[in-house]
Every structure is written in structure tokens, then in C-alpha cells.
N, C-alpha and C positions, 0 to 999 in steps of 0.2 A: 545555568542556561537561561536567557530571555526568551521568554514565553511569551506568542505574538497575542495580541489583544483578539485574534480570530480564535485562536486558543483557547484566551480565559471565557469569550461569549460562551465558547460551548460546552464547556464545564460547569459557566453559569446557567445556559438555558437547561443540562440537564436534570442539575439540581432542582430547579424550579418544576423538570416534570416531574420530579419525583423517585427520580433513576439514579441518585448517587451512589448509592450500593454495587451498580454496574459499573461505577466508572475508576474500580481502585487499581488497577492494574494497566501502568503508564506503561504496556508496550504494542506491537505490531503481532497481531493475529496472520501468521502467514498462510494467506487462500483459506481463511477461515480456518478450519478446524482439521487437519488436514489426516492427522493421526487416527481421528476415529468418523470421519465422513469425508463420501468426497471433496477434493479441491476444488474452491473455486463455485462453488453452491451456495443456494442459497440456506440450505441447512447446516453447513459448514458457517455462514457468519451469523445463525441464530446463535450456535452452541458459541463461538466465541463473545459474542455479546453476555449472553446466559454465566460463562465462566468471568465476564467484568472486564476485559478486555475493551480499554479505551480507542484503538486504534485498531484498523482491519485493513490488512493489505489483499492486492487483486490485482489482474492480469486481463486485459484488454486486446482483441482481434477485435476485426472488421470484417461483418457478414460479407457475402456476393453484391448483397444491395445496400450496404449500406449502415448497419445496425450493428451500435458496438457490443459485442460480444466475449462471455468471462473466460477464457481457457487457459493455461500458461502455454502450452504448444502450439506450434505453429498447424501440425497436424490434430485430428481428433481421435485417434489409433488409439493412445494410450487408455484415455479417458471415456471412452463411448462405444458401442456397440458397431461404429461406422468404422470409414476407414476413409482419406484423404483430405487435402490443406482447409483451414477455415473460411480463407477467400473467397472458395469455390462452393461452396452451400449457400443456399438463402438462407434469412432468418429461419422461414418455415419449415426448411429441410431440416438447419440445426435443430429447432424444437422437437422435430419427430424423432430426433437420436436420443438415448439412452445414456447417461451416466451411473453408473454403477448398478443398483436394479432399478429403482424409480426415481432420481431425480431427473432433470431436462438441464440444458446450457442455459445459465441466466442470461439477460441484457444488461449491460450497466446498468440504465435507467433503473430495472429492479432492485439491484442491490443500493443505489440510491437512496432509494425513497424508502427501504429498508432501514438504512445506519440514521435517515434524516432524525435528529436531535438526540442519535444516541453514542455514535463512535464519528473520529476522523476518520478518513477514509489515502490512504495510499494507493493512487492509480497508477500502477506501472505501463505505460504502451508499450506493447511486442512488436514495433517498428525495426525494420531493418532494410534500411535505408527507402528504395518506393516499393519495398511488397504492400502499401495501403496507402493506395492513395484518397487522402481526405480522413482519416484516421485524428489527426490533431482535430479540423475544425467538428468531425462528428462527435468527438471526447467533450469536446468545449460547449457543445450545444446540449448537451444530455444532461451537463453540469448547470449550465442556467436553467435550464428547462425546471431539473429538480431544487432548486434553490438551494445549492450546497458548496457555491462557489467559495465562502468561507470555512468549510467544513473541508474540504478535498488538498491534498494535493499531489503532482502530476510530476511524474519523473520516468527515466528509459536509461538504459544503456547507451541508445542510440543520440547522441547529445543533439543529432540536427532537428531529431522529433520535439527536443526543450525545444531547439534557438526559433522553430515554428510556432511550438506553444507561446513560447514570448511576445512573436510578431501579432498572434492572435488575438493576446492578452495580456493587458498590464497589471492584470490585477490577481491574474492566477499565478498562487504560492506554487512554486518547481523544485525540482531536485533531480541529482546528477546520481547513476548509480556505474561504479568503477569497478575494475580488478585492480588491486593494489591500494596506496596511498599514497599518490603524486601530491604535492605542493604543487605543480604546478596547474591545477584544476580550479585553485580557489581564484584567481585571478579571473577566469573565464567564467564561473558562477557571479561573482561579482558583478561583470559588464553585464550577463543574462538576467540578473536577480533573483538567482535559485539561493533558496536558502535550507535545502536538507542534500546531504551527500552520502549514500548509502555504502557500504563496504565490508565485505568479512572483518567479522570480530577477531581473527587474528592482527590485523592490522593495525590495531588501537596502538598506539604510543602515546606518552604525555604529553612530548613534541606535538604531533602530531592536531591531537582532540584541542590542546592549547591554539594550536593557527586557526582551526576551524572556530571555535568561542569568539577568538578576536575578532571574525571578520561575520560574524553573526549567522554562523553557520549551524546550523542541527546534525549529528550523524546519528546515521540510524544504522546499525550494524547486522548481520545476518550470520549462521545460524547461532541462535543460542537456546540450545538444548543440553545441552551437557552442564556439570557444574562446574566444572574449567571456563567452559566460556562463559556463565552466568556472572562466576567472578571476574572475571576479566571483564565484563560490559559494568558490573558495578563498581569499579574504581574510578569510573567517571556521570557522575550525575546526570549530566547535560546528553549522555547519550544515551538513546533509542533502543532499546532490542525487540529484534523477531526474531518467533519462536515457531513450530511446529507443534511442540509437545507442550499445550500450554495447560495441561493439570500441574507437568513437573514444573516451570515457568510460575505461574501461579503460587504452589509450594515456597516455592527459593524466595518469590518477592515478599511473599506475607513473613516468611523466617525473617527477612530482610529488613521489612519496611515495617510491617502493623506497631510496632511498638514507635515508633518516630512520631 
């Protein structure tokens, strides 16, 4: 896989603090640490940092006013003490809710300036189609704000939330996340300039990882928690995994990798 030079900065700058120890574990933290804290916390992407985990993925809503916000659901039922859509709270309302016994909903902004010079960051926006409006440009503003414009980057299911990310930014790294594995997607990543394509790890084929290499594409595959899929994501180098269960993740790479 070609590893972008935004890449190597941050491998280098973290060396330089001092954190290479944290950074042995090339996959995606999925909502931090999900198996033993809540998702989506900021205590969930200390302990993924903690276990070395280079890369931290997360999940994006849009306060009432404005204020991007960490949840994967669209509702906050699951996850909090409340009960109804994200949209519809203000920041200060969400802060007042409860995640599990003591955490609170983070900001992006926080988890930001949290990863800054220690993990990349996978922002997923939970766009579907105008439930947020202004979501793209408030992602993009929270991003320069923290100065992790090289550090981050920005993908959705929702492919028209890229083709706005793009309009906003020529310089923000995107990625496309699918059911399946179409060929026909890589085409349209192209004209957009997305370069990670996310997919269940059943999906992999040689075919497949090969189109994507050629056209300088990253995939980054989901779940791998099992050792079935651990092997299956490791017959291809160039590809990504997230995990939930990242002690056993952890385990499987160091079996895998420490001696290379």
C-alpha cells in the first residue's frame, strides 16, 4: 500500500514526542473502545490510544445549534439517560445527558485536540441525505480549527455528504463507506478524490483489494473481531482493520506482526 506523506508526518511527529510505543497497532479503534466503555467517549479513545491503537474511528451528528456532536445513532435512547433525535437538543442539553454512569456526549472538537499528534482520526458523518443541514461545512471548520486537517479523514455512507466535503475542500483526505463491493464505485472515488473505501471484511477478494491498490485506493474493512476475519483482513497488507474487541485484535497483530 502507498502510504500518503500525511501519514508518514504523523508517525514521524509522534515519534519525535515520544509516543512510538502507542503507535504499533496499524488499525481502526472502532468508537474507541467499545467492548469495555462506552462508544463514542472520550474515555473509550483514551483506552484505545492506551492499548496503541494508531487509528480511531467516530461518528458525527449535528447539535440543535450547531455543534458537531460524537454518537453513532441518530437517536440518543440507546446510549443516554434521555430519549429523542440529536438534532433536536442543544449542545447544552446534550451535555446535561448521561452516557452510561458518568460520561457526557463529546464535541468533535474534543476528541480532536485529544488524538492531536497521537492517532489518525476516521470521521464518519451520520448524514442522510438533509437531516443536517451545514454538517459538512461545521465538520470542516472544527477540522482547521484543531489543526488536524492532515491527520483526519472524512467518509459517510451517504456519498452526496463526500461530493460536499470535496466542494468545501480540496485538501480533505475522503472516503466512500459501501454494502458490498461494486467496481463500479472506484470510478466515482476517482473524479471525487476519495482515497479509503470502507467494507465488510467478508468482502475482500484478490480481485477486488488489487483494483483498489491500482487506483490508489486504501480499504479499510469492518468487523474484525473474530480470528476468521483477522485472517482474512491479513492476507492483504494494504488493508485496514477495525475492531471492537481490540485486546483480542491486539493479541492476533502482535502474534502476527512483532517478530517482522
Amino acid at each position: 500500500m502507498m502510504i500518503s506523506n500525511r501519514k508518514e508526518n504523523l508517525i514521524a511527529h509522534t515519534n519525535r514526542e515520544g509516543v512510538e510505543r502507542k503507535m504499533k497497532i496499524k488499525a481502526l479503534a472502532h468508537r474507541g473502545y467499545p467492548v469495555k466503555y462506552p462508544e463514542n467517549t472520550l474515555s473509550a479513545y483514551h483506552a484505545a490510544y492506551d492499548l496503541g491503537f494508531t487509528h480511531l474511528e467516530l461518528d458525527v451528528h449535528l447539535s440543535k445549534d450547531g455543534i458537531p456532536v460524537l454518537m453513532h445513532d441518530i437517536t440518543v435512547d440507546r446510549m443516554t439517560n434521555g430519549k429523542g433525535r440529536v438534532k433536536d437538543f442543544t449542545y447544552e442539553e446534550l451535555r446535561d445527558l448521561r452516557v452510561g454512569e458518568k460520561e457526557t456526549i463529546p464535541t468533535l472538537e474534543e476528541a480532536l485536540r485529544f488524538a492531536k499528534g497521537k492517532m489518525m482520526v476516521s470521521i464518519e458523518l451520520k448524514q442522510h441525505g438533509d437531516l443536517y443541514n451545514g454538517l459538512e461545512e461545521a465538520v470542516l471548520n472544527v477540522i482547521l480549527k484543531t489543526g488536524m486537517l492532515d491527520h483526519v479523514y472524512v467518509n459517510s455512507f451517504d456519498h452526496y455528504a463526500i461530493i460536499n466535503m470535496r466542494k468545501l475542500s480540496d485538501d480533505m483526505e475522503l472516503g466512500i463507506i459501501q454494502h458490498g463491493a461494486s467496481p463500479a464505485v472506484i470510478p466515482f472515488m476517482k473524479e471525487i478524490k476519495a482515497t479509503y473505501l470502507s467494507l465488510r471484511v467478508e468482502y475482500l477478494t484478490d480481485y477486488y483489494v488489487q483494483l483498489c491498490e491500482e487506483a490508489g485506493i486504501t480499504i479499510v474493512v469492518w468487523p474484525v473481531d473474530t480470528e476468521w476475519q483477522f485472517k482474512k483482513m491479513q492476507r492483504y497488507p494494504s488493508v485496514l482493520g477495525t475492531t471492537n474487541k481490540l485486546e483480542f485484535f491486539k493479541q492476533m497483530y502482535e502474534q502476527k506482526y512483532a517478530k517482522n
